[in-house]
C-alpha positions as CSV (number, residue, x, y, z in Angstrom):
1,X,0.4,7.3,-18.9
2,X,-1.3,4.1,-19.5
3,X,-5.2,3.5,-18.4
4,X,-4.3,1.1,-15.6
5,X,-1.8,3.4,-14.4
6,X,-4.6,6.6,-14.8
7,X,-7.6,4.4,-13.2
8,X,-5.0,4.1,-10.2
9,X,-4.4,7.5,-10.0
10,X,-7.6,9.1,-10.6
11,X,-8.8,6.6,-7.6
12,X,-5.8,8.1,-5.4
13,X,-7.0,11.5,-6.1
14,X,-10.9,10.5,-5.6
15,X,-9.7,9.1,-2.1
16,X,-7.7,11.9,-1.5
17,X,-4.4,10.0,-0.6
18,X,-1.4,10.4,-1.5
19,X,1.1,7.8,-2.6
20,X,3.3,7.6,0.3
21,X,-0.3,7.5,2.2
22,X,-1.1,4.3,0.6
23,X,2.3,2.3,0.9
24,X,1.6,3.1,4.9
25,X,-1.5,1.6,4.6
26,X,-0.5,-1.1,2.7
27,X,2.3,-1.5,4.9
28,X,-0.1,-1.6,8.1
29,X,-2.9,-3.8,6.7
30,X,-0.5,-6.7,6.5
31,X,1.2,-5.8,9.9
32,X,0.6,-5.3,13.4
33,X,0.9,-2.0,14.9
34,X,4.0,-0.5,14.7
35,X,6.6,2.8,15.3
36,X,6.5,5.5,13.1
37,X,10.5,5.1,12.6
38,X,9.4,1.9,12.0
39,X,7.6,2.3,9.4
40,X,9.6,5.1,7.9
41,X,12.5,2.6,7.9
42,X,10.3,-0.1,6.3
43,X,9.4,2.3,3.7
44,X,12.2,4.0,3.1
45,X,11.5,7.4,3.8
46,X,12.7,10.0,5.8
47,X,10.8,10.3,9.8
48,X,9.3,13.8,8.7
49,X,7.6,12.8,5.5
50,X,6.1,9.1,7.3
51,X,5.6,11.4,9.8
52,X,3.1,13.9,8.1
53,X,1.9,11.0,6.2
54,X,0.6,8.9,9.9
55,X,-0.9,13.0,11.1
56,X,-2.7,12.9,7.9
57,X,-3.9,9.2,8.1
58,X,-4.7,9.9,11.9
59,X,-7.0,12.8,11.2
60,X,-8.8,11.1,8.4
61,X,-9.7,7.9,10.7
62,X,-7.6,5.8,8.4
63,X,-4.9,4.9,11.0
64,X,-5.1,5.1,14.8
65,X,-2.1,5.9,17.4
66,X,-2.1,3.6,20.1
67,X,0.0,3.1,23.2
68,X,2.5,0.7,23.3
69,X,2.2,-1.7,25.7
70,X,6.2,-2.6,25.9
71,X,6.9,1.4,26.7
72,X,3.9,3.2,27.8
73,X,6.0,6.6,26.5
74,X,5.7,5.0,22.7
75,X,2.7,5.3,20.4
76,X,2.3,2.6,17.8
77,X,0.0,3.3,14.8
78,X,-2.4,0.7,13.2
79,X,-4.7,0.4,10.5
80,X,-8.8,1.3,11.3
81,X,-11.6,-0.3,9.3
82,X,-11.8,2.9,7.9
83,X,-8.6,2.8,6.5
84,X,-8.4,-1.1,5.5
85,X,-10.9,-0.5,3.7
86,X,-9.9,2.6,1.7
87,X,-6.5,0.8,0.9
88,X,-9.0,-2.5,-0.4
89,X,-11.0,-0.1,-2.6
90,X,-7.2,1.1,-4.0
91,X,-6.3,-2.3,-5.1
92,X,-9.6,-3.6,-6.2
93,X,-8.9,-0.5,-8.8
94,X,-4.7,-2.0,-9.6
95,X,-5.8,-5.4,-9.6
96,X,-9.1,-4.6,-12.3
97,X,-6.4,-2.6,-14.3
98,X,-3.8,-5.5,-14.2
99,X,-6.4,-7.6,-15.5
100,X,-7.4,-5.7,-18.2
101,X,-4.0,-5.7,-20.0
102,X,-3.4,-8.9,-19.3
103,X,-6.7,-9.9,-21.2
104,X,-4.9,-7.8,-23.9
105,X,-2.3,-10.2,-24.4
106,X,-2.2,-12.9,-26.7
107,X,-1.3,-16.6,-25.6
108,X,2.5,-16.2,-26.9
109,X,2.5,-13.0,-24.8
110,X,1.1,-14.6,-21.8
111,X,3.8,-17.5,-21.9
112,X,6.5,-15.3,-22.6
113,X,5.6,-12.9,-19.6
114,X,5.4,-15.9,-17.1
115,X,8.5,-17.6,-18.0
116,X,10.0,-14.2,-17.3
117,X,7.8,-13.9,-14.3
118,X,8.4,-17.4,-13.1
119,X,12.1,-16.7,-11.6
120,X,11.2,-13.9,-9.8
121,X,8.0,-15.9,-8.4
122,X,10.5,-18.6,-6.9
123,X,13.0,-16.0,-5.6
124,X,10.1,-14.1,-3.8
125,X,8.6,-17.6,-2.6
126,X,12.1,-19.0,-1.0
């Protein structure tokens, strides 16, 4: 396992979150509240596992249930303070490691990664 990839996951285990935790936060910090089929189906994962995942969340403070105003017999979950900012610490730790191999690279390295980056870039921006 590379270092970026062991600083992420020692930080994940230091927060004590697990992965799928994290893609619901991440998910939620860039979204309004939402269902948890919702955001099992955004996430691709089965209803049980976002659903122990949103229990787990709830309990810590990270994510909060709230009523849905459309159907008062729903319950949307959304991101606390708490929990943005345990999901900002998280990438504050990827982000220091992507930087670090990427001041590894020499300058050919760096133009060959974004030309191959650059397609992709223009696919995700249209």
């Amino acid at each position: 396992m590379s270092a970026t990839s062991h600083d992420f996951f020692a930080a994940l285990d230091a927060a004590g979150l697990s992965f799928t935790q994290v893609k619901c936060l991440g998910l939620l910090s860039d979204a309004d509240a939402m269902s948890v089929s919702g955001l099992s189906e955004e996430l691709v994962l089965s209803l049980p596992a976002a659903s122990r995942a949103v229990d787990a969340l709830v309990q810590r403070g990270e994510l909060a249930r709230v009523e849905d105003t459309r159907d008062r017999r729903s319950k949307l979950v959304s991101i606390t303070p708490r929990g943005r900012q345990s999901f900002e610490k998280l990438i504050a730790v990827r982000r220091a490691g992507v930087e670090r191999l990427l001041a590894e690279l020499d300058p050919p390295e760096l133009e060959a990664l974004a030309a191959a980056l650059s397609p992709i870039v223009e696919r995700l921006e249209s």
